[in-house]
N, CA, C and O atoms as CSV, one atom per row, in Angstrom:
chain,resi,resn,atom,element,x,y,z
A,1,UNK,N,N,14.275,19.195,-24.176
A,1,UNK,CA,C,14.771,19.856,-25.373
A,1,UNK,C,C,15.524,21.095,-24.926
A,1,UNK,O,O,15.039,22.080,-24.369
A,2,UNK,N,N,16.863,20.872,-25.280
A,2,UNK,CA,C,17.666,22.542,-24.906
A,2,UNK,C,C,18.384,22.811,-26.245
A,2,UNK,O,O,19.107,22.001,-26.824
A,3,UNK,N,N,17.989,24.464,-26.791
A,3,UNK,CA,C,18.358,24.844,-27.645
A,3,UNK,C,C,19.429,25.891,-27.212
A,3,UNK,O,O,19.238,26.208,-26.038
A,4,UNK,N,N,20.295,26.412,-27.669
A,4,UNK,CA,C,21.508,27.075,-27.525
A,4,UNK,C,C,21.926,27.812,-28.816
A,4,UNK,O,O,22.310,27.286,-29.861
A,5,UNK,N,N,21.741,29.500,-28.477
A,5,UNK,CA,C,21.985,30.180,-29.564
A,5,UNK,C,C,23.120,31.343,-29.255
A,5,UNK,O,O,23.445,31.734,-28.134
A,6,UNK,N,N,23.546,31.717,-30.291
A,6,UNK,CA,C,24.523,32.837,-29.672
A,6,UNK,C,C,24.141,33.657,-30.991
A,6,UNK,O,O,24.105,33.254,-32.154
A,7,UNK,N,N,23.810,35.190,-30.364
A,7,UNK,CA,C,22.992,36.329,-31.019
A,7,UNK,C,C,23.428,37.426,-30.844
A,7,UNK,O,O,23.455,38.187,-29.877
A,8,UNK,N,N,24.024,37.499,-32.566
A,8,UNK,CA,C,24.914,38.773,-32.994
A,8,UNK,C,C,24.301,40.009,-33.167
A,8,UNK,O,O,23.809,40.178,-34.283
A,9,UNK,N,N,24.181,41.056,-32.249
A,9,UNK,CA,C,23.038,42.221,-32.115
A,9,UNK,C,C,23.685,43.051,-33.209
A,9,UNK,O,O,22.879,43.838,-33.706
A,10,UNK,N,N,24.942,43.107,-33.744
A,10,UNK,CA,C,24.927,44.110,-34.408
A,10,UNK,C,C,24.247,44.014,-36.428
A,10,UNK,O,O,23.769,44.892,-37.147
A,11,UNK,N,N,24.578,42.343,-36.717
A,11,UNK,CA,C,23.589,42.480,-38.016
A,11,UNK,C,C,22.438,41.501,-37.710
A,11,UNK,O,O,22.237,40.538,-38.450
A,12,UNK,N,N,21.714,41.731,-36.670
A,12,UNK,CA,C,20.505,40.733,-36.204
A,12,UNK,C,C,20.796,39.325,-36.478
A,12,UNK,O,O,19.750,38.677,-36.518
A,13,UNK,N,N,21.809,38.647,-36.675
A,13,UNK,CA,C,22.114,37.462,-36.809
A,13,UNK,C,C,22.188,36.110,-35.758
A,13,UNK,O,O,22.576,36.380,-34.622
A,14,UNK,N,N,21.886,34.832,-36.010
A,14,UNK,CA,C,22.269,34.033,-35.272
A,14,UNK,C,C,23.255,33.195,-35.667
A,14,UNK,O,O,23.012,32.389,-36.566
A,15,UNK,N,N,24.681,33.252,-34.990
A,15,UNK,CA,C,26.175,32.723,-35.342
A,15,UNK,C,C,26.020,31.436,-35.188
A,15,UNK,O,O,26.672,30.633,-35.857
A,16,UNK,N,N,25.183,31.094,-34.333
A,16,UNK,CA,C,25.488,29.294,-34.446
A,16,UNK,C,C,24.338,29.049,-33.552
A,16,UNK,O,O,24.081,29.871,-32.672
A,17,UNK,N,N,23.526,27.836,-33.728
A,17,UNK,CA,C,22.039,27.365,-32.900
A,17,UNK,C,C,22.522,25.716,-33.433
A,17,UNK,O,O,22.854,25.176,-34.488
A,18,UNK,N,N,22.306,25.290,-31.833
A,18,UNK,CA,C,22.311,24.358,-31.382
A,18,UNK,C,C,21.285,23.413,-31.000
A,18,UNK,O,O,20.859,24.048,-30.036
A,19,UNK,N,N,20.546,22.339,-31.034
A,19,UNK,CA,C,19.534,21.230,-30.421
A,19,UNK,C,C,19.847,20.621,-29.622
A,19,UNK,O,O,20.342,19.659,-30.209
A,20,UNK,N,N,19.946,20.426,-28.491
A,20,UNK,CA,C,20.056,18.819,-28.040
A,20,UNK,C,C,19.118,18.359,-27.421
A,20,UNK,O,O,18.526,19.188,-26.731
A,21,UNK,N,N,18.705,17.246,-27.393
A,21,UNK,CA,C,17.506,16.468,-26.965
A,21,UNK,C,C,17.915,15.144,-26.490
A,21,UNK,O,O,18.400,14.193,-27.103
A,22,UNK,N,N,17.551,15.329,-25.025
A,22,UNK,CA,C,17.830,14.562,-23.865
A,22,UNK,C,C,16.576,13.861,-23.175
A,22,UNK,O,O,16.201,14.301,-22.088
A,23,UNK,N,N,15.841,12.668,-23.831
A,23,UNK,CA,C,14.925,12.019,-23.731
A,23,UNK,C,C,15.136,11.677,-22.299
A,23,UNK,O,O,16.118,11.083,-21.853
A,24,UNK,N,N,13.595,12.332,-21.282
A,24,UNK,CA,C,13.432,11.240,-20.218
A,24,UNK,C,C,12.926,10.254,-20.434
A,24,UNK,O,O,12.058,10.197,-21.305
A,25,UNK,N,N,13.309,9.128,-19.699
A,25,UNK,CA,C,12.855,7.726,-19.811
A,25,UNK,C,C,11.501,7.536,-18.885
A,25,UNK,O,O,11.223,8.089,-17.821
A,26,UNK,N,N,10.537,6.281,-19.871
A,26,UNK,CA,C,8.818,6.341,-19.547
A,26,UNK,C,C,9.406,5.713,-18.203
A,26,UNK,O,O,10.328,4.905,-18.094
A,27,UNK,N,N,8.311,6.537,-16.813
A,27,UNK,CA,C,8.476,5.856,-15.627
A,27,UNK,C,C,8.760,4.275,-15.405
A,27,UNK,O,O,9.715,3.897,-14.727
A,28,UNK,N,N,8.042,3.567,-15.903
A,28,UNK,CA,C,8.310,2.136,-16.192
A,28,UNK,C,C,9.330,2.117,-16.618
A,28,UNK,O,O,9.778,1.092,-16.104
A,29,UNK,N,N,10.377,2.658,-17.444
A,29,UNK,CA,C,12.025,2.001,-17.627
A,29,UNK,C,C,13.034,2.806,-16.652
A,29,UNK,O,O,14.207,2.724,-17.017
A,30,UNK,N,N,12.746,3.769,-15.175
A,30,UNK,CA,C,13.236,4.268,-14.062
A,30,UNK,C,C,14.189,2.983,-13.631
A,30,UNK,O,O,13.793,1.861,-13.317
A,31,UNK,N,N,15.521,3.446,-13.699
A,31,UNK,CA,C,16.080,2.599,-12.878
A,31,UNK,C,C,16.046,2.536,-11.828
A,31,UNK,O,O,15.807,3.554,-11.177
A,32,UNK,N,N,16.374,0.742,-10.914
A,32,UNK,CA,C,16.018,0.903,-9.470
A,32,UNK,C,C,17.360,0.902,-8.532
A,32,UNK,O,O,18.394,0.723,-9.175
A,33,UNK,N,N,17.489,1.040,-7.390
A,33,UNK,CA,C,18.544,1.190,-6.872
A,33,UNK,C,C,19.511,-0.112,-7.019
A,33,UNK,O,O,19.065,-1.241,-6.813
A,34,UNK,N,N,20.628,0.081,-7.325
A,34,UNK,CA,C,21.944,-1.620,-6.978
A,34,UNK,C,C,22.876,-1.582,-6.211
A,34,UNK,O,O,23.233,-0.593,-5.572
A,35,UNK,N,N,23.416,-2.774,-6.195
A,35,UNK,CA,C,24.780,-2.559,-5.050
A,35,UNK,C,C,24.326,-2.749,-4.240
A,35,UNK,O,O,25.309,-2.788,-3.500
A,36,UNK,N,N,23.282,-2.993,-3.443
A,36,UNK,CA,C,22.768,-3.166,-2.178
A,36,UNK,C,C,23.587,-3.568,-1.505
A,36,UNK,O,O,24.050,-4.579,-2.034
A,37,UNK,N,N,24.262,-3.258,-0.208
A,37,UNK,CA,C,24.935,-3.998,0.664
A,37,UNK,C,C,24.690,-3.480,2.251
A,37,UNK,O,O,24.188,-2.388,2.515
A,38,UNK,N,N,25.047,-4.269,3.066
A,38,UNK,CA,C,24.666,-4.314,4.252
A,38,UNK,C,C,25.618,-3.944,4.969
A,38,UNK,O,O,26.582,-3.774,4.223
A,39,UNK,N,N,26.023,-3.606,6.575
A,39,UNK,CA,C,26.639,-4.203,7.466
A,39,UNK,C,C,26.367,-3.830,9.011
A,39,UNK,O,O,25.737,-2.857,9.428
A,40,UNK,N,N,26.851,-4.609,9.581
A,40,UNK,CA,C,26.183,-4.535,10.766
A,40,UNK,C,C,26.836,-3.169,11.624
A,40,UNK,O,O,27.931,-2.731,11.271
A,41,UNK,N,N,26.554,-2.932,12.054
A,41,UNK,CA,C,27.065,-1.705,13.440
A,41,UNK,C,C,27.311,-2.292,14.606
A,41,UNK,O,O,28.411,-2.261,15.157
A,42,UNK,N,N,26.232,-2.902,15.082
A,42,UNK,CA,C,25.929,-3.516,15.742
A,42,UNK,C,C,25.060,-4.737,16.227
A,42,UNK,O,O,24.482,-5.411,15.375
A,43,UNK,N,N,24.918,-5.130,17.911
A,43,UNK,CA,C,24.068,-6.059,17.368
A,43,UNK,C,C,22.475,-6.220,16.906
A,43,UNK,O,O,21.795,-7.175,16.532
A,44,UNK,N,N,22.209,-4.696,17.138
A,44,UNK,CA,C,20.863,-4.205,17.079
A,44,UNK,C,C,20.647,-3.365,15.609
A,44,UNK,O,O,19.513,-3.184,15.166
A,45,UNK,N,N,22.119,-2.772,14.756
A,45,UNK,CA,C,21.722,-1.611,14.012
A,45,UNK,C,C,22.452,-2.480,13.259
A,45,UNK,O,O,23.168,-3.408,13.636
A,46,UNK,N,N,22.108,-1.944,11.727
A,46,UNK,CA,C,22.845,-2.272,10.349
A,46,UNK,C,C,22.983,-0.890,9.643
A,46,UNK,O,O,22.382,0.119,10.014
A,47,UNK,N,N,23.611,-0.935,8.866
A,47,UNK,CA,C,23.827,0.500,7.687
A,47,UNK,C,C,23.778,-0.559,6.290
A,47,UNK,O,O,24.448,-1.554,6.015
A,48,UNK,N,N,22.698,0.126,5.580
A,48,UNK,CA,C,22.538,-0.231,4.358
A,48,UNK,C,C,23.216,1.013,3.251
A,48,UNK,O,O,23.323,2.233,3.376
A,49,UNK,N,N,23.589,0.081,2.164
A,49,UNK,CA,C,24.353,1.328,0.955
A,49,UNK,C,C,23.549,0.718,0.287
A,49,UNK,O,O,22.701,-0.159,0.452
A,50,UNK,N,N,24.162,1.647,-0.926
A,50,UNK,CA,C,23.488,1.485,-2.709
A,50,UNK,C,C,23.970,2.535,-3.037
A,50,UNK,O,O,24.193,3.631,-2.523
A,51,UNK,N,N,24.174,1.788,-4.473
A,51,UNK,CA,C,24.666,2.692,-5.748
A,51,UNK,C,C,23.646,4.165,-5.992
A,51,UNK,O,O,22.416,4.117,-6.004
A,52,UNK,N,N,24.460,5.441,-6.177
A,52,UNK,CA,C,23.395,6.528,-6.369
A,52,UNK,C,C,22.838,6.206,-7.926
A,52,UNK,O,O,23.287,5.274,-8.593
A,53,UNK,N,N,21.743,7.164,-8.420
A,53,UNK,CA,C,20.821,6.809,-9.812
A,53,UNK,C,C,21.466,8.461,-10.210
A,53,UNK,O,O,21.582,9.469,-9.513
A,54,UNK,N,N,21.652,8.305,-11.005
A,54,UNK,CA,C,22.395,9.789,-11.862
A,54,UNK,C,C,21.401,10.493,-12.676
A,54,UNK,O,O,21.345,11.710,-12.851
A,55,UNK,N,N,20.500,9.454,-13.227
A,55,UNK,CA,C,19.418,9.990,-14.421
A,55,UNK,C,C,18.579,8.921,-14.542
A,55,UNK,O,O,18.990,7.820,-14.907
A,56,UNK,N,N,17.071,9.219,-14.180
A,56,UNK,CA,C,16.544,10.811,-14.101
A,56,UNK,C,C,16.901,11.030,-12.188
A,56,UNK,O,O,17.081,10.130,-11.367
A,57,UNK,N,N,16.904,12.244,-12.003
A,57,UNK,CA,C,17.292,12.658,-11.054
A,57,UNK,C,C,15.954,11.870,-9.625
A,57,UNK,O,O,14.731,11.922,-9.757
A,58,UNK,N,N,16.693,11.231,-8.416
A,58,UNK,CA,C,15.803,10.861,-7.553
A,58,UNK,C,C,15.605,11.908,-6.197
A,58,UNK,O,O,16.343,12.685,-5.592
A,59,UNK,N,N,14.159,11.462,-6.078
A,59,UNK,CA,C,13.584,12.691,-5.189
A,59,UNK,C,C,13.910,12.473,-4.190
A,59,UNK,O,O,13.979,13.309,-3.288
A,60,UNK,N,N,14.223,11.176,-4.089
A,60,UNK,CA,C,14.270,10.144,-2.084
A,60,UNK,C,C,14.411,8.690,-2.535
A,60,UNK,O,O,13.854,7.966,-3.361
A,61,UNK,N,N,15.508,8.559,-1.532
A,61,UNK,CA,C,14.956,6.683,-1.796
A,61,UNK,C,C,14.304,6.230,-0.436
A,61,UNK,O,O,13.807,7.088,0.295
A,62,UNK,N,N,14.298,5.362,-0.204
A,62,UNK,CA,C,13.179,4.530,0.693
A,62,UNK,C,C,14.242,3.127,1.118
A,62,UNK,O,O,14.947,2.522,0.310
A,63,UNK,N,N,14.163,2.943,2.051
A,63,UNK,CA,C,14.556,1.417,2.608
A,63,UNK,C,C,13.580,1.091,3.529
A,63,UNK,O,O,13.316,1.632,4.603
A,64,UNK,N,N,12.867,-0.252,2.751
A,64,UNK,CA,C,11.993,-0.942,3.599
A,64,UNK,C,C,12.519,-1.713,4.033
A,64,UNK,O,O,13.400,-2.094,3.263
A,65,UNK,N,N,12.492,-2.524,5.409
A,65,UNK,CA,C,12.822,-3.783,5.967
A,65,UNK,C,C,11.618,-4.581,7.076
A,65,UNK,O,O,10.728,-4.015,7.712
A,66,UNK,N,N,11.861,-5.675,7.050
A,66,UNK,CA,C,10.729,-6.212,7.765
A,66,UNK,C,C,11.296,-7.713,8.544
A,66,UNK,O,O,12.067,-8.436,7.912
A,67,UNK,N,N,10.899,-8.057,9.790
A,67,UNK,CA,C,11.210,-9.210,10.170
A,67,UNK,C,C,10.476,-10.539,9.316
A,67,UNK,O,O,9.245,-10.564,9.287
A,68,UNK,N,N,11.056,-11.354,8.802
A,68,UNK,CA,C,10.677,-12.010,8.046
A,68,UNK,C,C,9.325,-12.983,8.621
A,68,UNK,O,O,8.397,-13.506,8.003
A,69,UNK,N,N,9.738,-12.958,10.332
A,69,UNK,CA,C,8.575,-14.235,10.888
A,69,UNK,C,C,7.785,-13.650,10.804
A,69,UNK,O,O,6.981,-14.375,10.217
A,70,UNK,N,N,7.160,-12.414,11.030
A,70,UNK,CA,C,6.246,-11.139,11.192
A,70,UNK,C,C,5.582,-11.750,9.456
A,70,UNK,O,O,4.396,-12.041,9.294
A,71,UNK,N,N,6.000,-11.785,9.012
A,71,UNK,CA,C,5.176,-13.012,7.639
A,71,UNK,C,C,4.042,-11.750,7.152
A,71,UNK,O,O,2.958,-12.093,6.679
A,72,UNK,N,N,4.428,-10.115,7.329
A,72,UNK,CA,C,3.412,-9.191,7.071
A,72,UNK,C,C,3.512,-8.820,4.704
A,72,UNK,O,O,4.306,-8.998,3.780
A,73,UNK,N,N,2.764,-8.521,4.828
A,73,UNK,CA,C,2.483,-7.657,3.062
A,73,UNK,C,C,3.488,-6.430,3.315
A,73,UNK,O,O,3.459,-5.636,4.256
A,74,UNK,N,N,4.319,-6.473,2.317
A,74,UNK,CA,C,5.307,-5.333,1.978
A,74,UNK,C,C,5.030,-4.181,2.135
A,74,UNK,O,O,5.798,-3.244,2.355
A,75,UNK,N,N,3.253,-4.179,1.970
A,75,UNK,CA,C,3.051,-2.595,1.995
A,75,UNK,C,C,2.777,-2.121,3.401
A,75,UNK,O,O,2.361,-1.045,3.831
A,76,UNK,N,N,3.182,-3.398,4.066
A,76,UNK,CA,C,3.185,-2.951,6.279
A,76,UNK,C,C,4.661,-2.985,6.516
A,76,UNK,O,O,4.984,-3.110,7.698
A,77,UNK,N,N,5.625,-2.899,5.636
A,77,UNK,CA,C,7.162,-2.946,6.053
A,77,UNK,C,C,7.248,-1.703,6.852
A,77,UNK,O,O,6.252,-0.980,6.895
A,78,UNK,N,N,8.454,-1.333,7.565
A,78,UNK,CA,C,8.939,-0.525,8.437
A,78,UNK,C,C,9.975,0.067,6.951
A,78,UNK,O,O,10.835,-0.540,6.313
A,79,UNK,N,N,9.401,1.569,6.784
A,79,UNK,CA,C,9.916,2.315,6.028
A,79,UNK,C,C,11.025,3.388,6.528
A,79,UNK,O,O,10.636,3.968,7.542
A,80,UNK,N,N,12.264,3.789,6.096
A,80,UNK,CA,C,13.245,4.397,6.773
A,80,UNK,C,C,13.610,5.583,5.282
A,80,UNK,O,O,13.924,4.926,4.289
A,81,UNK,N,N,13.606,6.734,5.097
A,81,UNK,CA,C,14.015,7.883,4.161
A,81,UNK,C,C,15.227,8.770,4.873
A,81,UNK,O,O,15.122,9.672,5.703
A,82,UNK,N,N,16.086,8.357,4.431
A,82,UNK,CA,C,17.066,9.652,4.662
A,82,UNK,C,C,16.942,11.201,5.090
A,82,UNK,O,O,16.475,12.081,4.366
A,83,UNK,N,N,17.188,11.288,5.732
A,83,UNK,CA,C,16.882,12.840,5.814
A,83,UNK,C,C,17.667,13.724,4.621
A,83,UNK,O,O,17.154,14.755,4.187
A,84,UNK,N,N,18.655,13.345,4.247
A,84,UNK,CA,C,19.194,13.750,3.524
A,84,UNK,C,C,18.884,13.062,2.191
A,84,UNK,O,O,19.481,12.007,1.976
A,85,UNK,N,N,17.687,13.703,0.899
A,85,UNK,CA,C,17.401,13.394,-0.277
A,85,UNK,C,C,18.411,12.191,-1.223
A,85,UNK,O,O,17.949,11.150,-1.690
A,86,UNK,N,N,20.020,12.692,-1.366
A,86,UNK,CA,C,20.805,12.434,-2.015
A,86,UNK,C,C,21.770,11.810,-1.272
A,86,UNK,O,O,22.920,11.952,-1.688
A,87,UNK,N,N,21.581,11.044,-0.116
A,87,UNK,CA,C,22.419,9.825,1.068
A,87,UNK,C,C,21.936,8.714,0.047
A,87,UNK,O,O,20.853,8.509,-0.501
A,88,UNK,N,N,23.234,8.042,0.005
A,88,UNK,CA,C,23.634,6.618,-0.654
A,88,UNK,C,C,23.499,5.732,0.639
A,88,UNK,O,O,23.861,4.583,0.386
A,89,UNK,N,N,23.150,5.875,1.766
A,89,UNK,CA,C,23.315,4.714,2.837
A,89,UNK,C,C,21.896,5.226,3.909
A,89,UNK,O,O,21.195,6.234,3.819
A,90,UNK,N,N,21.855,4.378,4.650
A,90,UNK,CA,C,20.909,4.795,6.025
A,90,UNK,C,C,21.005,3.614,7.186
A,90,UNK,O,O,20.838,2.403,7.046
A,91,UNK,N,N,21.249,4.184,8.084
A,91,UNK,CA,C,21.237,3.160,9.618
A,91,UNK,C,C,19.823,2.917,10.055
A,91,UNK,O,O,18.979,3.813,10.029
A,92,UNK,N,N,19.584,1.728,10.447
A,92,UNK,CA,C,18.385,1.050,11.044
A,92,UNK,C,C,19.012,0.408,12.040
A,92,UNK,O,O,19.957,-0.380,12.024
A,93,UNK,N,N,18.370,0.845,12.900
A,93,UNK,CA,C,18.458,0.497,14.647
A,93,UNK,C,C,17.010,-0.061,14.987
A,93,UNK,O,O,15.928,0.175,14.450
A,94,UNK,N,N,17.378,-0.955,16.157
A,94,UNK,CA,C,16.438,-1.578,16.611
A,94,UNK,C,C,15.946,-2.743,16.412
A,94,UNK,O,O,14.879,-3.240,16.774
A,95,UNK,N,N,17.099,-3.283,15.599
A,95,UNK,CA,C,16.222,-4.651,14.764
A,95,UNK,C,C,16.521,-5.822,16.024
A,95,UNK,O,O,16.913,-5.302,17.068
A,96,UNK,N,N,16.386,-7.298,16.049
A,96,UNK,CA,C,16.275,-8.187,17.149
A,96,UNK,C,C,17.831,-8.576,15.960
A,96,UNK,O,O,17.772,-8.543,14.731
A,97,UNK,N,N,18.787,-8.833,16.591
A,97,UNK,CA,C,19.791,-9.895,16.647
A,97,UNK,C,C,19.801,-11.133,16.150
A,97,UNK,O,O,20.696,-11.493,15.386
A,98,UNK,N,N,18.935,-11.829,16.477
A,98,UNK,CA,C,18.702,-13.134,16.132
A,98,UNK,C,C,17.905,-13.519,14.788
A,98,UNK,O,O,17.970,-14.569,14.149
A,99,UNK,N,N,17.101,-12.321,14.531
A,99,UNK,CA,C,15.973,-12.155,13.291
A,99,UNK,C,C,16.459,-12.235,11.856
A,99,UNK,O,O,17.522,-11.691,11.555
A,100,UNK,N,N,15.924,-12.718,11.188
A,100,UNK,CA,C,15.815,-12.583,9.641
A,100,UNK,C,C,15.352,-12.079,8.623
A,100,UNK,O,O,14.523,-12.664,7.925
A,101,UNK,N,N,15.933,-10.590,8.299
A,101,UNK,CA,C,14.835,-9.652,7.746
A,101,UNK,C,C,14.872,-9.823,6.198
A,101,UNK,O,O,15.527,-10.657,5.574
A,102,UNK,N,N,14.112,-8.953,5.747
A,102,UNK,CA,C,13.738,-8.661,4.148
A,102,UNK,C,C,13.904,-6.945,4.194
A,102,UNK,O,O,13.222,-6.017,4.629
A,103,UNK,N,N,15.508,-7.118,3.327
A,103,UNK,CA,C,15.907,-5.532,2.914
A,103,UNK,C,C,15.323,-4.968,1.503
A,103,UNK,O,O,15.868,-5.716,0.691
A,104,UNK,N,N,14.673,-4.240,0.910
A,104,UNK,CA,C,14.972,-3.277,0.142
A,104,UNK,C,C,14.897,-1.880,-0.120
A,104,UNK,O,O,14.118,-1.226,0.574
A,105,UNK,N,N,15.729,-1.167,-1.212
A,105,UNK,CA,C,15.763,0.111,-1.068
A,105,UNK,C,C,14.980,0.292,-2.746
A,105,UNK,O,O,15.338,-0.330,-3.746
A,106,UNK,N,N,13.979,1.196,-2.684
A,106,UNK,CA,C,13.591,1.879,-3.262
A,106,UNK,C,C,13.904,3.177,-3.984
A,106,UNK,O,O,15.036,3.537,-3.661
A,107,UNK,N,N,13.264,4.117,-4.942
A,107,UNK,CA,C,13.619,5.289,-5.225
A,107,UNK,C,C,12.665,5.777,-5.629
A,107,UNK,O,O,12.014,5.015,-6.344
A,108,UNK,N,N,12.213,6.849,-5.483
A,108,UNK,CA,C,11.381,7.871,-5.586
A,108,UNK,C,C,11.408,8.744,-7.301
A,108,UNK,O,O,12.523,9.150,-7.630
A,109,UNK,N,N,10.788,8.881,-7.836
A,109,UNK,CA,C,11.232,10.253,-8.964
A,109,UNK,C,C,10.250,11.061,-8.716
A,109,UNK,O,O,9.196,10.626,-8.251
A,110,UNK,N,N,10.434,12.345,-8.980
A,110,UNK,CA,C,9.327,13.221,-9.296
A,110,UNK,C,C,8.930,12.741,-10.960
A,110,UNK,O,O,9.658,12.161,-11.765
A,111,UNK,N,N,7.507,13.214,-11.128
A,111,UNK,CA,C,6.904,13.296,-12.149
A,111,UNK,C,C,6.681,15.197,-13.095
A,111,UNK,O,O,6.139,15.525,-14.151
A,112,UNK,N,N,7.283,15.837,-12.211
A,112,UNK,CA,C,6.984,17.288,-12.893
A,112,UNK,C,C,7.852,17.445,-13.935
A,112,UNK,O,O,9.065,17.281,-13.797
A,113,UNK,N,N,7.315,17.759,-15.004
A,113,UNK,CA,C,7.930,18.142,-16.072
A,113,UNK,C,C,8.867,19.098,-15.831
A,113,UNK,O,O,8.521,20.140,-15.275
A,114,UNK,N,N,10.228,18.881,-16.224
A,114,UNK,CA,C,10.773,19.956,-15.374
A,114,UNK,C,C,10.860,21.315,-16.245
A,114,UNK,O,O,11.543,22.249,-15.825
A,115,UNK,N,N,10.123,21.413,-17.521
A,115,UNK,CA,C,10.017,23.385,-17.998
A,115,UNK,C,C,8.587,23.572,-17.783
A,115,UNK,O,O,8.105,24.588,-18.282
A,116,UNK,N,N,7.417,22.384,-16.804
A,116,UNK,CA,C,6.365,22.899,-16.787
A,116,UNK,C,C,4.949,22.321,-15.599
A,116,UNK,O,O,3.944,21.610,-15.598
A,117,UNK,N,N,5.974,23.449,-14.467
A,117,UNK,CA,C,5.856,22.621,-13.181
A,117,UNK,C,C,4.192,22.370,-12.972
A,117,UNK,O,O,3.651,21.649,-12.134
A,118,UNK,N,N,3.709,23.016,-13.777
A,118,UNK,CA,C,1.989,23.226,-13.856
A,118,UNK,C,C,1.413,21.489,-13.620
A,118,UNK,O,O,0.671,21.077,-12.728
A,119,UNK,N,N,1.939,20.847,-14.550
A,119,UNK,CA,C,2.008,19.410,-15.062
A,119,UNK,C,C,2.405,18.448,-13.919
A,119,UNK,O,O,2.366,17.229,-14.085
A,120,UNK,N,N,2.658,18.824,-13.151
A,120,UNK,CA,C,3.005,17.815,-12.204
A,120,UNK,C,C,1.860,17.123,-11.462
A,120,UNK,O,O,0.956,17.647,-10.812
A,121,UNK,N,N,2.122,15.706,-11.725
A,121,UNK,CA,C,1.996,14.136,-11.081
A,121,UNK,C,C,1.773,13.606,-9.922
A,121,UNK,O,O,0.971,12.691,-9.735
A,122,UNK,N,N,2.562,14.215,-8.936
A,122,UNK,CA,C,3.315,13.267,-7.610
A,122,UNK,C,C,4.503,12.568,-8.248
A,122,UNK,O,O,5.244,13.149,-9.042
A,123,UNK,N,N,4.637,11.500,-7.935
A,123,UNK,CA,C,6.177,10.657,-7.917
A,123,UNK,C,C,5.774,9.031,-8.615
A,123,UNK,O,O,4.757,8.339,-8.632
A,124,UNK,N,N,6.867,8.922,-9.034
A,124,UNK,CA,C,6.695,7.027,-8.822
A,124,UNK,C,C,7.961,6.785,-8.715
A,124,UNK,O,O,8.934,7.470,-9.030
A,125,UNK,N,N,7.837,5.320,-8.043
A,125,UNK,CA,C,8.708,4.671,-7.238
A,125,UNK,C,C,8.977,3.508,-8.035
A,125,UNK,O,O,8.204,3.054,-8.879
A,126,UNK,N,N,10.571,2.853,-7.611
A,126,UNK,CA,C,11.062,2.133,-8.681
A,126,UNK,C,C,11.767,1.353,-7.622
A,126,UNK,O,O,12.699,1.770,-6.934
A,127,UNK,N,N,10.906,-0.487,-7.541
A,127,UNK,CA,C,11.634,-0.666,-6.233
A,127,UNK,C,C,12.903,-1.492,-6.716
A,127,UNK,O,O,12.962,-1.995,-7.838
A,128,UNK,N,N,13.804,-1.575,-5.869
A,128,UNK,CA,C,15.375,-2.267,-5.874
A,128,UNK,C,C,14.997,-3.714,-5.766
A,128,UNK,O,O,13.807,-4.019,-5.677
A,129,UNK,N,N,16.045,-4.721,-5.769
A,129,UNK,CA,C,15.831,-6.064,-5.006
A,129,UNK,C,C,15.811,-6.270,-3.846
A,129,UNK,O,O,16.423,-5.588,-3.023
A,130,UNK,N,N,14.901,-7.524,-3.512
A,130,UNK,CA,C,14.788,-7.558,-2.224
A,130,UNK,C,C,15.886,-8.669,-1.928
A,130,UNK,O,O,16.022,-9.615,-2.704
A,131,UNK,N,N,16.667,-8.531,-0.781
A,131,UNK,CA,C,18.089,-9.030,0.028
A,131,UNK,C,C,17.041,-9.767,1.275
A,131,UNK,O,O,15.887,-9.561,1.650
A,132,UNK,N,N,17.809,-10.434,1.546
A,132,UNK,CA,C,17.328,-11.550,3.187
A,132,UNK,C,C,18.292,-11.692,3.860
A,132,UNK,O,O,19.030,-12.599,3.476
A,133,UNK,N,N,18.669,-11.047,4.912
A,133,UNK,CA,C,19.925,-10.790,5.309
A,133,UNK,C,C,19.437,-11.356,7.511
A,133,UNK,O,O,18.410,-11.109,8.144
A,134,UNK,N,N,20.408,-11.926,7.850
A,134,UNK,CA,C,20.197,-12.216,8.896
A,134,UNK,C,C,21.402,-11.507,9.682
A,134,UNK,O,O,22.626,-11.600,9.594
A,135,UNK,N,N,20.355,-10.603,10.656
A,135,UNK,CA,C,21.962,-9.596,11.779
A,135,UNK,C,C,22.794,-10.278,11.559
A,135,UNK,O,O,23.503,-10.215,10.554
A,136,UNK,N,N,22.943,-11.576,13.011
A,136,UNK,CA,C,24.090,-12.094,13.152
A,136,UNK,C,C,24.845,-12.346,12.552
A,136,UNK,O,O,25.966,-12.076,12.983
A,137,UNK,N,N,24.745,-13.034,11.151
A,137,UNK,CA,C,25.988,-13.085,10.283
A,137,UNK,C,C,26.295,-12.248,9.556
A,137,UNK,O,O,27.275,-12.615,8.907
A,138,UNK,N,N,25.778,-10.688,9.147
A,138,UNK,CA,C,26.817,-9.897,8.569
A,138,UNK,C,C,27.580,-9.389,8.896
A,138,UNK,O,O,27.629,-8.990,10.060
A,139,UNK,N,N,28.542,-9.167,8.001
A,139,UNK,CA,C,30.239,-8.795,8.631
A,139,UNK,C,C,30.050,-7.991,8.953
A,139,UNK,O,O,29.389,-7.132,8.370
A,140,UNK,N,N,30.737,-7.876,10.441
A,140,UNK,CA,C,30.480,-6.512,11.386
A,140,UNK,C,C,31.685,-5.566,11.105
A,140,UNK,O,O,32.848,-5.958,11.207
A,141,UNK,N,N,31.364,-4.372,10.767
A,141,UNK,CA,C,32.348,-3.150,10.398
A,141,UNK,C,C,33.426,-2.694,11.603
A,141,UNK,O,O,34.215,-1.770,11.408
C-alpha cells in the first residue's frame, strides 16, 4: 500500500492524496524462471540463461544440474548460485562430455514484508522446468 500526499503548510491542507495498491502475489502463484537455454563453452563447461522475474523481486536463483545416470533425488543435485544476485546466466564447468544431464534453474524470493522487516520468513523457492540436455550436442558458441 503506497499513499502519496502533497501538504499545503500554509492553510493545513491536503492538495491531492493518492492510493495505490500493489498486491504481492501468494508464494504459490511466484513465478518460475523461462527461456531456459543452454550452450556449450566447451567440451567440459556450458552457460545456462533465463529470462529475469521483474515482480516480486528475486533474492537468487539457483541452477541445479545432475548427471542423469547418477539416477540421484533432486534434492542431491549439484547446486550452482551466481555470485551476482541479479545474473540472468551462470557457467558450469566440469561436467563429462559424453553425459546426459538434468538442467534446472530455480528462484529464490524473500518472504519479509517489505514495510515490516520484523515479519520475516526466510525465502521460498519457485522451481523452473526441468531441460535434459546432452554436452555434445549443444550448439557450441
Amino acid at each position: 500500500l503506497l499513499i502519496l500526499t502533497n501538504y499545503h503548510p500554509v492553510n493545513n491542507s491536503i492538495l491531492r492524496s493518492s492510493i495505490y495498491y500493489h498486491p504481492t502475489p501468494h508464494p504459490s502463484n511466484y513465478p518460475s524462471p523461462r527461456d531456459v537455454r543452454v550452450v556449450r563453452l566447451n567440451e567440459t563447461t556450458i552457460q545456462v540463461f533465463w529470462s529475469p522475474i521483474y515482480y516480486p523481486p528475486v533474492e537468487r536463483y539457483i541452477v541445479h544440474y545432475n548427471d542423469k545416470a547418477e539416477n540421484k533425488a533432486e534434492n542431491q543435485w549439484s547446486l550452482y548460485s551466481p555470485m551476482n544476485f541479479g545474473a540472468t546466466s551462470a557457467i558450469i564447468s566440469g561436467l563429462k562430455s559424453s553425459a546426459m544431464y538434468n538442467v534446472r534453474v530455480s528462484a529464490e524470493f524473500s518472504n519479509t514484508i517489505i514495510n515490516d522487516p520484523l515479519h520475516s520468513s526466510g525465502t521460498t523457492r519457485r522451481e523452473g522446468d526441468l531441460s535434459e540436455i546432452h554436452v555434445a550436442d549443444i550448439y557450441r558458441r
